[in-house]
C-alpha positions in Angstrom: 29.4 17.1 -110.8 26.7 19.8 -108.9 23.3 17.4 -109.0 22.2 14.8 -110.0 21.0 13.6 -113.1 17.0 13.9 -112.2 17.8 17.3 -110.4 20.0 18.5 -113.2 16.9 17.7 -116.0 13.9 19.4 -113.8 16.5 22.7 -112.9 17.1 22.9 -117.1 13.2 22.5 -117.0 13.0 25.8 -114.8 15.8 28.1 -116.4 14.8 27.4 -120.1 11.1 28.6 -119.1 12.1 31.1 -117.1 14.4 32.7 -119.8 11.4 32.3 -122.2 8.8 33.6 -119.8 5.4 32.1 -119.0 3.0 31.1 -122.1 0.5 33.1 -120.2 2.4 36.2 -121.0 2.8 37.9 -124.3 4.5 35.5 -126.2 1.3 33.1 -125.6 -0.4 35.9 -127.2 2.5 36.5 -130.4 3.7 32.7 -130.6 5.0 29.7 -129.1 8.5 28.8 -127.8 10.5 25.4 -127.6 13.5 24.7 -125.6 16.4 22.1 -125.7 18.1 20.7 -122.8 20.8 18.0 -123.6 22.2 16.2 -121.2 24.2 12.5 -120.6 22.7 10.0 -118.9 26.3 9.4 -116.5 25.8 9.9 -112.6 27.1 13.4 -112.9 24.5 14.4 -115.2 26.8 16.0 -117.6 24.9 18.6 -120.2 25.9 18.3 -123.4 27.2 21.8 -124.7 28.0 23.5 -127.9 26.4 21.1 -130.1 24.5 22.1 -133.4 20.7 22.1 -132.7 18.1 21.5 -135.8 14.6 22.2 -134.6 11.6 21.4 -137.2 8.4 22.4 -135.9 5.5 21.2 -137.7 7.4 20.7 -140.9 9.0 24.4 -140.7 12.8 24.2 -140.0 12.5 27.1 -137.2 16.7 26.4 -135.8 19.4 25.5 -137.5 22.6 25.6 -136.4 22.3 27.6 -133.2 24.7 25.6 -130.3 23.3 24.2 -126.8 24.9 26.6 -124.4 28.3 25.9 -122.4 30.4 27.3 -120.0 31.9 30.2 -122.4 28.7 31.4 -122.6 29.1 32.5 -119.1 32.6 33.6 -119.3 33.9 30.4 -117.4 35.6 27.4 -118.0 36.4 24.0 -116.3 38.3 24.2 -113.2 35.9 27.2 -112.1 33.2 26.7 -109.8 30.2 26.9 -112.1 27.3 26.2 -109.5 25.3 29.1 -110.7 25.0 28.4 -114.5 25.0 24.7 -114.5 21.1 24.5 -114.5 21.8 26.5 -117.8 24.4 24.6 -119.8 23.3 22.3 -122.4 20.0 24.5 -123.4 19.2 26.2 -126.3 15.6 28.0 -126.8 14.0 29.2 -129.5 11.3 32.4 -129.3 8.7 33.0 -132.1 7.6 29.5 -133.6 4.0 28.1 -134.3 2.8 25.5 -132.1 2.7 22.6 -132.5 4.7 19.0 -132.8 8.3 19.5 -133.0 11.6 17.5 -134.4 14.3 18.2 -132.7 18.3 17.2 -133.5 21.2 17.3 -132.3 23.7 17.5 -135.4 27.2 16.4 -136.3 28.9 18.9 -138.2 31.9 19.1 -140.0 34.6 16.2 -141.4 34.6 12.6 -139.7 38.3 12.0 -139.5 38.0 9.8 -135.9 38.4 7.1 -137.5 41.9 7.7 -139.2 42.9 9.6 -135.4 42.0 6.2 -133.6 44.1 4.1 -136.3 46.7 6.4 -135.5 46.1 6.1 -132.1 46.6 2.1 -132.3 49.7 2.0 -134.6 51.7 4.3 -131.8 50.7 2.2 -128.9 52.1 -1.0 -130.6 55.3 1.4 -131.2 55.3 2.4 -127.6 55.3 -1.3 -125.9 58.1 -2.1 -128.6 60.0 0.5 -127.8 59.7 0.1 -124.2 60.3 -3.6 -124.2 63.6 -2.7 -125.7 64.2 -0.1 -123.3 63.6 -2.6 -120.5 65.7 -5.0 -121.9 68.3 -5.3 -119.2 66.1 -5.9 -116.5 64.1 -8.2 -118.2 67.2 -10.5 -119.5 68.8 -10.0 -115.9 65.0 -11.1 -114.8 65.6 -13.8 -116.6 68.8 -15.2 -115.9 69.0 -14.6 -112.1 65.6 -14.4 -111.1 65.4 -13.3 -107.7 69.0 -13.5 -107.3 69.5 -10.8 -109.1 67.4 -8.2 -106.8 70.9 -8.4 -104.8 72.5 -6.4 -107.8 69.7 -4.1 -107.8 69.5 -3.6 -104.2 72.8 -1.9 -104.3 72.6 -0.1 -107.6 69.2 1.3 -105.7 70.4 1.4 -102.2 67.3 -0.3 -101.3 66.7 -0.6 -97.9 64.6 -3.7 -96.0 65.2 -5.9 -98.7 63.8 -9.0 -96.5 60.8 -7.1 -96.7 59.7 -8.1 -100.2 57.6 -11.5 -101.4 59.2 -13.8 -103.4 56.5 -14.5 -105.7 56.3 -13.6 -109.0 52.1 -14.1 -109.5 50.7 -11.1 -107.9 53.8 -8.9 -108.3 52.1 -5.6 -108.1 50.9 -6.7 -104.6 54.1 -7.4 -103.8 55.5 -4.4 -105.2 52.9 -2.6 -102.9 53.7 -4.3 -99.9 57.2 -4.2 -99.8 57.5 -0.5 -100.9 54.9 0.2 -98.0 57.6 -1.8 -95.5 60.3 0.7 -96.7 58.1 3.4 -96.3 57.1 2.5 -92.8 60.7 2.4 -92.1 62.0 5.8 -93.3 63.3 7.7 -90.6 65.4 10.8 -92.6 63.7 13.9 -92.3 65.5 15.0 -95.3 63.0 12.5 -97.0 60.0 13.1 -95.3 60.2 16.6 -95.6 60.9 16.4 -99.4 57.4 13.8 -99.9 55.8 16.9 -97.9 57.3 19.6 -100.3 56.0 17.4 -102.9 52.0 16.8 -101.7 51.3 17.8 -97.7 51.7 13.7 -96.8 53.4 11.0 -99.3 52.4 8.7 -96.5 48.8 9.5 -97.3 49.6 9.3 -101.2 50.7 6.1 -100.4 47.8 4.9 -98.4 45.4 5.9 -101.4 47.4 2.9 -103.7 44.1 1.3 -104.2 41.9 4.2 -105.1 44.8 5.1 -108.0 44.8 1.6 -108.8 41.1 1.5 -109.2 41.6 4.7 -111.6 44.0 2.8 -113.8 41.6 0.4 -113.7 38.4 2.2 -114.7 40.3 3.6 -117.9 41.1 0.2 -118.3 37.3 -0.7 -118.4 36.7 2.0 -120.6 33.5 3.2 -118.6 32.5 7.0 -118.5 30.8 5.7 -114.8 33.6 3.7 -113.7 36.0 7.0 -114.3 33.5 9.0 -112.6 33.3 6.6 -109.5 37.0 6.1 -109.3 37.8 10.4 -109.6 34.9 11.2 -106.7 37.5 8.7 -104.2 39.9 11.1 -105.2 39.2 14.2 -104.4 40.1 14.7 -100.7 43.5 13.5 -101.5 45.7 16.1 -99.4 47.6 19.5 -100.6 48.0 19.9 -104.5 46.6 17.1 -105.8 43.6 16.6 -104.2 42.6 20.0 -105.2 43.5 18.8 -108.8 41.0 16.4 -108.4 38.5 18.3 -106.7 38.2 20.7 -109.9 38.1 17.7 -112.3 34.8 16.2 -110.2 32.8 19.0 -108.9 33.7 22.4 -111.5 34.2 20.7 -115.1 31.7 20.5 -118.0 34.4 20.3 -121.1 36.6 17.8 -120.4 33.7 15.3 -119.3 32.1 15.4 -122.4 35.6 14.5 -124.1 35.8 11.7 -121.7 32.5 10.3 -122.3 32.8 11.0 -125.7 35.9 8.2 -125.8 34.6 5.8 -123.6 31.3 5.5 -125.3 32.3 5.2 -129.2 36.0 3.7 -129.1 38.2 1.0 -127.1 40.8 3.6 -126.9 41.1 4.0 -123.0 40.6 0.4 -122.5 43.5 -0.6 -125.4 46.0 2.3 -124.1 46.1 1.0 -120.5 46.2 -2.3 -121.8 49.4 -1.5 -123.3 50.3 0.7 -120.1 49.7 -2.2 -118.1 51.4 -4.5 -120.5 54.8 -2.5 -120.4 54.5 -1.9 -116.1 54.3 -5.5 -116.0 57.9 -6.2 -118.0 59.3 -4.0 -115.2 60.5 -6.8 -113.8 60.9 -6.7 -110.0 65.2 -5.7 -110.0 63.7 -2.5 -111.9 61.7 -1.9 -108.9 63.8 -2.5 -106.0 66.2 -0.3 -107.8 63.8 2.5 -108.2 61.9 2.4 -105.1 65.3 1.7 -103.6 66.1 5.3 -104.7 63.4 7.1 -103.7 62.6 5.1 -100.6 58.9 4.0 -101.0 56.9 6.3 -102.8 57.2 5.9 -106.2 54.9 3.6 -107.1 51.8 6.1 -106.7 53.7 8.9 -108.3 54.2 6.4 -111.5 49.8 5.7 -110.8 49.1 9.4 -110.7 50.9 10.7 -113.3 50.0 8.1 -116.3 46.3 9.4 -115.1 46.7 13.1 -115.1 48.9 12.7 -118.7 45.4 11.3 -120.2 43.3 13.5 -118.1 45.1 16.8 -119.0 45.4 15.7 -122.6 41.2 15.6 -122.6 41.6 18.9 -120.7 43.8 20.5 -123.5 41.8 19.5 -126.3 38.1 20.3 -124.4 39.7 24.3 -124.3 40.1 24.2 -120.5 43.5 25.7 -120.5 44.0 26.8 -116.7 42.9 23.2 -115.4 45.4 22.2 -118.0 48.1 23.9 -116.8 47.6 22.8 -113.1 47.8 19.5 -114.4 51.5 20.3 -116.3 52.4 21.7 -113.1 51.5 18.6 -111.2 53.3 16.7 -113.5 56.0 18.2 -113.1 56.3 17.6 -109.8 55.4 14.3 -110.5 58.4 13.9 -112.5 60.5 15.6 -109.5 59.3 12.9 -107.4 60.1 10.1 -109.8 63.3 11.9 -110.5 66.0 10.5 -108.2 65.5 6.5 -109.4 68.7 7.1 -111.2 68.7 5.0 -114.5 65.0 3.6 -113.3 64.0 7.4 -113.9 65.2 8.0 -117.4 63.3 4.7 -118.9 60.1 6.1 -116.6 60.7 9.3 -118.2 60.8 7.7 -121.2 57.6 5.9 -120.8 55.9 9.2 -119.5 57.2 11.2 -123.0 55.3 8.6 -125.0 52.4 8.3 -123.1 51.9 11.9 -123.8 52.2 11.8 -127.2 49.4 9.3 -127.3 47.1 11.4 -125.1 47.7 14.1 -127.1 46.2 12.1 -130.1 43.2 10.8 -127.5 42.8 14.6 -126.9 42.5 15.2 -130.6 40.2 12.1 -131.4 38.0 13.5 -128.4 37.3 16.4 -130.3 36.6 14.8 -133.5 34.0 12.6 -131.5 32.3 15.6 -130.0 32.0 17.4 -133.5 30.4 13.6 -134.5 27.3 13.7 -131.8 23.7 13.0 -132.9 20.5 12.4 -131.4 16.9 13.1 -133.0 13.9 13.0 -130.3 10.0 14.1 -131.4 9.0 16.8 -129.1 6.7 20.1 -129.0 6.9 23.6 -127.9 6.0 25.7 -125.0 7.6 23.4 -123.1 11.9 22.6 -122.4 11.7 19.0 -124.6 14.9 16.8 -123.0 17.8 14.7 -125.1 19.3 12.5 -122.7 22.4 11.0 -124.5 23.6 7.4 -123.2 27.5 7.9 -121.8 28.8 4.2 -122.8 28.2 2.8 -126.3 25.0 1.5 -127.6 23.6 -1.8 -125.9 23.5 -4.7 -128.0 19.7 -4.8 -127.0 17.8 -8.3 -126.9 14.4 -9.0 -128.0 12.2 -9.0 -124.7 11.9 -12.9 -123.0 8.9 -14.8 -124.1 7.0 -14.7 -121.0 6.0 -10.6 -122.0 4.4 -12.3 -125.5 0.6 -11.8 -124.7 -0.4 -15.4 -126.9 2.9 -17.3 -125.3 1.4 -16.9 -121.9 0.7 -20.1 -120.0 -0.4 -21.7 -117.0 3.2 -22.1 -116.0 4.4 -19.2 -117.0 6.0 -17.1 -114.3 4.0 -14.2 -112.6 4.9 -10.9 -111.0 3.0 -8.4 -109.4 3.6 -6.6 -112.4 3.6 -7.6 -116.1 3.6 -6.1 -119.5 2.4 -8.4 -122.5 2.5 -7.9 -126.1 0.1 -8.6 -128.7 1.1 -10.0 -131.2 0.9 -7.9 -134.2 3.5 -5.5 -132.5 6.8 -6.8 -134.5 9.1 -6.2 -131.7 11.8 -8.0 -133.7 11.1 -4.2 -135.7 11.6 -2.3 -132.8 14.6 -3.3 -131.4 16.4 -3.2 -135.2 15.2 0.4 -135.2 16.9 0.8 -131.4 20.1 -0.8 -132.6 20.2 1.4 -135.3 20.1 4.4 -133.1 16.3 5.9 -133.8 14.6 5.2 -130.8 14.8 8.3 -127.7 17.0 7.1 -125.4 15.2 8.1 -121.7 14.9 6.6 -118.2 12.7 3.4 -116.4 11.0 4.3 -113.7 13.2 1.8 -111.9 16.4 3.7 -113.5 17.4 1.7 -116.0 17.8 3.0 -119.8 14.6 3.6 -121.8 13.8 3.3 -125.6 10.6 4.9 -127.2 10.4 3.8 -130.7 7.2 3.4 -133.3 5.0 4.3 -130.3 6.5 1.9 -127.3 8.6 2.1 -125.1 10.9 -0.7 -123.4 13.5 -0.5 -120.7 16.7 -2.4 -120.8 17.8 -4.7 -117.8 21.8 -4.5 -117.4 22.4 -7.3 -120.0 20.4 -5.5 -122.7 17.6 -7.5 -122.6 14.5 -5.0 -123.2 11.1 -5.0 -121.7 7.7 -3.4 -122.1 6.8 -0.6 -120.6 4.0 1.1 -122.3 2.8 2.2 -125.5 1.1 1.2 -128.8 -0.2 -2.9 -128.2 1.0 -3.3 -124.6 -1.5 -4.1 -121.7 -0.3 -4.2 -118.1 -1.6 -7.1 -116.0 -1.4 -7.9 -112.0 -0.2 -11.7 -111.0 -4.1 -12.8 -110.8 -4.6 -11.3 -114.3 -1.6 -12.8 -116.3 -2.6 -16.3 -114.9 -6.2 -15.6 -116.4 -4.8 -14.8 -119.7 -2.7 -17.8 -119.6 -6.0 -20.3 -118.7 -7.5 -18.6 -121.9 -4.7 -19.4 -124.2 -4.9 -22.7 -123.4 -9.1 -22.9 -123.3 -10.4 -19.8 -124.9 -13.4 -18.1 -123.4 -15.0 -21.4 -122.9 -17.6 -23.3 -120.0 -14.1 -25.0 -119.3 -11.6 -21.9 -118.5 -14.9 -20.3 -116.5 -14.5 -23.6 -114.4 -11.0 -23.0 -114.0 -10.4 -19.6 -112.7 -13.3 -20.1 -110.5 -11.0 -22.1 -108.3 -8.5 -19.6 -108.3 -7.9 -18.6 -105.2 -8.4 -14.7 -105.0 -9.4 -13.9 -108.5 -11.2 -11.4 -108.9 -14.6 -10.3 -111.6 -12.8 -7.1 -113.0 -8.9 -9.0 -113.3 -10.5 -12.1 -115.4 -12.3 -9.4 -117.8 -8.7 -7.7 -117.8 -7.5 -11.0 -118.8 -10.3 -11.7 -121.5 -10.1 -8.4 -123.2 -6.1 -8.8 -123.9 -7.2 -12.3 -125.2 -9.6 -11.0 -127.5 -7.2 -8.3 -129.0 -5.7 -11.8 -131.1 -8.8 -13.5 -131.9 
């Protein structure tokens, strides 16, 4: 995460055209040139590398199969500050073409076998929570039997100090959980203990203070959002010693194992139907299992368990993206992790447990995220002698709505509601057309002025508001009217160009000559 998205598409801009030279110089003279930057549309402006590029240019297949450049190209990989090249990842330019108009793809390539992966994927995660539900058994039927009477058995099988410190309430138990292992926390005195949470990460205090920024990292895989896993890492990353270096190299020097990431979250429910069942087995650790545990490592295990189901997905995308040294720092992290985690005792082994499987289903979400990023596709029109732009959406497709009524240039009426700004549609544009051919995935997926996500289809193009409902923006059978205008327009749908309407917008207060010919000339365009 170097720049932002608008700075990371104008510095591709610059390094494609300076790599290709000016077209005043001698390739003006020989022939033109086209260039390619990919990117995703997610807040760290990821660029989309070592995809297949297919470049038709005029009708003339020019490129086919040459790959948008990544961080190999440049001898690094993720974990390594990149800084330098990232202006150049995700590019791919071509010397030596005609000029002219230009269609330009990014291509799948390969087998589609994501599919079977994901089933795979869903049959072990009903497995795990089976397996683990039987694992917890003990606890749970103790749960059951004793209730809260039965934390007295675990207190001394965990040795758990400040027992009157935890809430007796069932609803909200990982609040609970939290507040009472922060109580026993607060009151460890042993520097034999502090000085092994030190060994471990700097502070486990600070660890421990994070809670809710891990929390709201379980949570974001949990919403299955490229953005919310973004948002949730960059809280991360000044987390002290080991880990917050970890985390560092994850936000601000990886390329590879974003893509995988983003890859997931925007064409499957895996993330969101893995923590699910994470969350699903956490919450059968009935509270006994906890005070035992906690008891045993006397208030910091509860992050430890937060951090390392993260990192077990995390270095699984890592693995499978080809970043093998941030890979490895994370199975060394882990395995500290584990350390920490290691002294709960019988509370240990069925975390252990839970940890072993968790890993083998990363490793498949490592393997699916691969399959994905062979699977990526996107077509734009462009041209050459110019760096031509594919900006890739990061979640999955909208389910786009038809734009509201009021931008329908013959439903406008002398009720409707004005802006300062509005777009209306004749109507022999079939927008019903337009947004089938977005859903369907042909339309170039660009940016609003105001930021939200563009479509330019058959000549238009619409922006979507956060619920998916689209809106004109400009293009083929579109006219732009101010507030005095689009009340004109509506007086002639309801009069026509008649003695009447010329009455009418004679009394309205501050129109103008020029915005009631604006007004007429729309209305004409459907007589």
């Amino acid at each position: 995460m170097a720049v932002t998205g608008v700075e990371a598409l104008n510095r591709t801009q610059a390094s494609a055209e300076a790599e290709v030279g000016s077209i005043d110089g001698s390739i003006k003279e020989c022939s033109a040139w086209i260039g390619v930057a990919a990117v995703y549309d997610d807040p760290w402006a990821t660029p989309v590398t070592g995809c297949q590029v297919r470049i038709k240019v005029e009708g003339e297949l020019v490129a086919d199969g040459p790959r948008t450049k990544g961080l190999s190209a440049y001898g690094k990989e993720d974990g390594q500050p990149h800084d330098d090249v990232r202006a150049k990842l995700g590019i791919h330019h071509q010397n030596g073409v005609k000029s002219g108009s230009a269609v330009i793809a990014l291509v799948p390539e390969g087998a589609d076998d994501s599919k079977d992966i994901e089933q795979q994927i869903r049959s072990q995660l009903a497995a795990f929570e089976m397996s683990m539900r039987e694992l917890l058994k003990p606890w749970i039927e103790e749960w059951s039997k004793h209730g809260w009477w039965s934390i007295q058995d675990a207190k001394r099988r965990g040795q758990m100090h400040g027992f009157e410190a935890w809430r007796k309430e069932e609803v909200g138990f990982w609040v609970s959980a939290g507040e009472t292992a922060k109580e026993v926390w607060d009151g460890v005195t042993s520097g034999a203990v502090i000085e092994k949470a030190q060994a471990l990460w700097g502070y486990a205090g600070e660890l421990w203070d994070r809670r809710k920024q891990l929390m709201n990292l379980l949570k974001a895989f949990a919403e299955g959002s490229a953005k919310a896993i973004e948002k949730a890492l960059e809280s991360l990353v000044d987390l002290p010693g080991e880990l917050g270096e970890v985390f560092n190299a994850l936000v601000q020097h990886s390329v590879d194992w974003v893509e995988n990431m983003i890859e997931v979250a925007r064409e499957t429910d895996v993330f969101k139907r893995a923590t699910k069942t994470i969350m699903a087995i956490v919450m059968m650790m009935t509270p006994n299992f906890w005070v035992e545990g906690i008891g045993m490592v006397e208030g910091y295990l509860l992050p430890e368990v937060l951090v390392t189901i993260v990192l077990i997905i995390i270095g699984a995308l890592c693995a499978a993206a080809g970043a093998s040294a941030l890979a490895l720092r994370i199975t060394g992290l882990l395995s500290k992790l584990r350390a920490a985690v290691g002294t709960a005792g019988t509370a240990a082994r069925v975390l252990f447990t839970l940890f072993d499987k968790l890993d083998a289903v990363a490793k498949l979400i490592g393997k699916l995220s691969r399959a994905l990023r062979r699977r990526r596709h996107e077509v734009i029109s462009g041209e050459t002698n110019k760096t031509n732009q594919i900006v890739r959406r990061s979640a999955s497709p909208l389910d786009v709505n038809p734009p509201a009524s009021r931008h329908s240039a013959k439903k406008v009426n002398q009720k409707t509601v004005a802006k300062d700004v509005n777009t209306v549609v004749e109507p022999r544009v079939d927008m019903n057309a337009d947004v089938a051919a977005i859903k369907e995935g042909h339309a170039a997926v660009g940016r609003a002025p105001g930021g939200d996500v563009s479509y330019t289809v058959n000549g238009r193009t619409y922006g979507a508001h956060p619920n998916g409902t689209l809106y004109p923006i400009e293009g083929d059978g579109f006219h732009t009217l101010d507030r005095d205008s689009f009340k004109a327009l509506g007086v002639y749908n309801k009069f026509g160009d008649t003695p009447r309407a010329a009455e009418i917008m004679k009394n309205m207060s501050g129109l103008r000559a020029d915005q009631q010919q604006r007004a007429l000339s729309v209305w004409k365009t459907y007589q």
